[in-house]
C-alpha positions as CSV (number, residue, x, y, z in Angstrom):
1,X,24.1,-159.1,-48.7
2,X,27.2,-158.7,-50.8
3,X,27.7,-161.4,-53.0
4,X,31.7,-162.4,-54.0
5,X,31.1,-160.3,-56.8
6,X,29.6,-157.2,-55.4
7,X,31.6,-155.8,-52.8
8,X,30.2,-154.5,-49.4
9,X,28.6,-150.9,-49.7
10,X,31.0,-149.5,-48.1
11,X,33.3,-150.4,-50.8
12,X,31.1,-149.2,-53.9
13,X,32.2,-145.1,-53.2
14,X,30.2,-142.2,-52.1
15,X,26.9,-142.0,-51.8
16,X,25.2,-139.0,-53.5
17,X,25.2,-136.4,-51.9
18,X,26.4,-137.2,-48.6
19,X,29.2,-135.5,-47.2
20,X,32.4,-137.0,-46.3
21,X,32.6,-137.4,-42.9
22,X,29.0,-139.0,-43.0
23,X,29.5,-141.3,-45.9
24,X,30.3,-144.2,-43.1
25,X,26.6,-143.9,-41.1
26,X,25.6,-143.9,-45.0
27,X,27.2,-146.9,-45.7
28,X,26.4,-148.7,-42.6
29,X,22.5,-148.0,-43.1
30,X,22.0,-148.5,-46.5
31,X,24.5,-152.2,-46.0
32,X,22.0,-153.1,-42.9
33,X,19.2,-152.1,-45.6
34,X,20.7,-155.1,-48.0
35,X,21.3,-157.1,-45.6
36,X,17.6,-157.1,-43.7
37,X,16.1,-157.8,-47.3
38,X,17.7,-160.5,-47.8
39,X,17.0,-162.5,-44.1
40,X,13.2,-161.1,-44.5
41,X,13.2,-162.2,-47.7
42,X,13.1,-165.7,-47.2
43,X,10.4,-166.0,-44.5
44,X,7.2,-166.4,-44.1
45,X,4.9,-164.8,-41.7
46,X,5.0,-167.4,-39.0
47,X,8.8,-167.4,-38.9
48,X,9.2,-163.5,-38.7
49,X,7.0,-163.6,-35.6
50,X,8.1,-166.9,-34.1
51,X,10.5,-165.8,-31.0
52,X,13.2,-168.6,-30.7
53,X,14.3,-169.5,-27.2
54,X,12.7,-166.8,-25.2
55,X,14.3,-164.0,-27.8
56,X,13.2,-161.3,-29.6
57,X,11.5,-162.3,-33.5
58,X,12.6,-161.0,-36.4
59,X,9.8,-158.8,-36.9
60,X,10.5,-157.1,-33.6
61,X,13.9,-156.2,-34.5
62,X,13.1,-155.3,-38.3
63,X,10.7,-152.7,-36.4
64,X,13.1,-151.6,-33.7
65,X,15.7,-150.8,-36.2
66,X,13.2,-148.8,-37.8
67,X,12.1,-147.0,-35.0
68,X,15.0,-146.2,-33.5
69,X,16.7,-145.3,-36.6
70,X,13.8,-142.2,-36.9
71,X,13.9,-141.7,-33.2
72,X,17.8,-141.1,-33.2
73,X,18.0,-139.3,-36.6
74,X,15.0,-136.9,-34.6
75,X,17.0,-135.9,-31.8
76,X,19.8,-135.4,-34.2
77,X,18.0,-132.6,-35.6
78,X,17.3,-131.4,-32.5
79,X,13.5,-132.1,-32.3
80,X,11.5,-133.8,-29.2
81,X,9.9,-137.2,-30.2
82,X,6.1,-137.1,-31.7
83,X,3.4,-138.9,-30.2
84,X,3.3,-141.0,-33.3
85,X,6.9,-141.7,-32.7
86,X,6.0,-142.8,-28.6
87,X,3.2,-145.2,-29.8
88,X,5.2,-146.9,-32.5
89,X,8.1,-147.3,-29.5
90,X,5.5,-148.7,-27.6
91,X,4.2,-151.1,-30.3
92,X,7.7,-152.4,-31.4
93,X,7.4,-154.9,-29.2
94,X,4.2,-156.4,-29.9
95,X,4.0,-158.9,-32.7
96,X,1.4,-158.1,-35.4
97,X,1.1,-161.5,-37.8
98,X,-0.5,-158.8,-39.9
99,X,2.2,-157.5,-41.1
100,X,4.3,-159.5,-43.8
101,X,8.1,-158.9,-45.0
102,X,6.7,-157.1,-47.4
103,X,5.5,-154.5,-44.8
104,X,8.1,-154.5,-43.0
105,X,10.5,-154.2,-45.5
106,X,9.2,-151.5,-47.0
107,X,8.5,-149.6,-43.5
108,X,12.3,-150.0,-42.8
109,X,13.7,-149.0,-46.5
110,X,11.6,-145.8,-45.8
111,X,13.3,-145.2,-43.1
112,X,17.0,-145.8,-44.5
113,X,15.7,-143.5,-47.2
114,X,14.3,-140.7,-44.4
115,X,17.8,-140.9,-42.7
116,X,19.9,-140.8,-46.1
117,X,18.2,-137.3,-46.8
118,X,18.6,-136.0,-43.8
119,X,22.2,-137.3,-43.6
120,X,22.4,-135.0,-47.0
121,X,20.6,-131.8,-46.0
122,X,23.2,-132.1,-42.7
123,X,26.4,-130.0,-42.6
124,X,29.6,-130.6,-41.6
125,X,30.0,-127.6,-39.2
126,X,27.0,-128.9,-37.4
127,X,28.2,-132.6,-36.4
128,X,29.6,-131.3,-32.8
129,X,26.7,-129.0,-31.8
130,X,25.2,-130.5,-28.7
131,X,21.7,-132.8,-28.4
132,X,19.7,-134.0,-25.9
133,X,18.0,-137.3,-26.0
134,X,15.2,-138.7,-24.4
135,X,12.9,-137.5,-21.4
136,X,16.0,-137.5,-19.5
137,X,17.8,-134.9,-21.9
138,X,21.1,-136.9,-21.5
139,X,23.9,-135.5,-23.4
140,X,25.0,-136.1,-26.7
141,X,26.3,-134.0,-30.4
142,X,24.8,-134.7,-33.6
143,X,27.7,-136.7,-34.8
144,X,27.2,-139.2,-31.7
145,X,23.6,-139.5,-32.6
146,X,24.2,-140.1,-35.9
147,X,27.1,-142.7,-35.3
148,X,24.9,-144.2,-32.6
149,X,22.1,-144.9,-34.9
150,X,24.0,-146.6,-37.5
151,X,25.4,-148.8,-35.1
152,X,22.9,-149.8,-33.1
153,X,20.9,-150.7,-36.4
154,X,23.7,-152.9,-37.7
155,X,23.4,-154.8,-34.2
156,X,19.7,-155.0,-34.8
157,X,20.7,-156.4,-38.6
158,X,23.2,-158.6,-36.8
159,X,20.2,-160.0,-34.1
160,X,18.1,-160.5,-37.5
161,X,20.9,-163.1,-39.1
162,X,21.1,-164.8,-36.1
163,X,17.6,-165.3,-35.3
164,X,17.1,-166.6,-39.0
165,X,19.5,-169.4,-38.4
166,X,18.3,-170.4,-35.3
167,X,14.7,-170.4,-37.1
């Protein structure tokens, strides 16, 4: 998280590389990255896993984000889902005490860092061409995948904060 010294990313300029109108989903993922290290940082295994209330655990949401992030950023590019992508969708949801902060840490900063390079290698004049997503093939663009993705992992980072304090 930002501290009173170091403003929120969004506030530190462009990121490398990224162009303009995609510096904001840049921003967004690479602030929920900051943000996600430093609730998972303080935990321990039991509390990552522990499900307060009848909600989801912090390790559930670390690995939604995750997954959804690459599921999203893969229909943005116009690709169908792998089976390895269906099994971890299907797993996100089970918790695995195996797997430490440390792990899932590094699983989701792999995935910010998978979505920042694909946010560079995208161009401008492609943000409006249409997408399908899911079985269902609903409608969406590239830009509204994109935006979606960043969003919906900043409500995940959101879920994480809240869950740590009621931990």
């Amino acid at each position: 998280m930002s501290t009173s010294s170091t403003p929120e990313v969004w506030l530190r300029g462009p990121v490398d590389n990224v162009p303009p109108l995609l510096q904001p989903v840049a921003h967004a993922l690479l602030q929920c990255r900051e943000e996600i290290e430093a609730h998972l940082s303080k935990l321990t295994a039991e509390q990552i896993w522990r499900a307060p209330h009848g909600g989801a655990s912090v390790g559930y949401h670390v690995r939604h984000a995750a997954g959804s992030l690459d599921r999203l950023f893969t229909y943005a590019r116009g690709a169908r889902l792998s089976d390895a992508q269906r099994q971890v969708l299907d797993q996100e949801s089970q918790p695995d005490p195996d797997l430490t902060a440390d792990d899932l840490l590094a699983a989701f900063e792999a995935t910010v860092e998978r979505a920042l390079d694909q946010l560079r290698e995208t161009s401008e004049a492609s943000l409006t061409q249409a997408r399908s997503v899911g079985r269902a093939q609903l409608p969406s663009t590239v830009i509204g995948l994109l935006v979606h993705a960043a969003e919906h992992t900043q409500r995940h980072a959101g879920q994480i904060a809240t869950t740590v304090k009621m931990l």
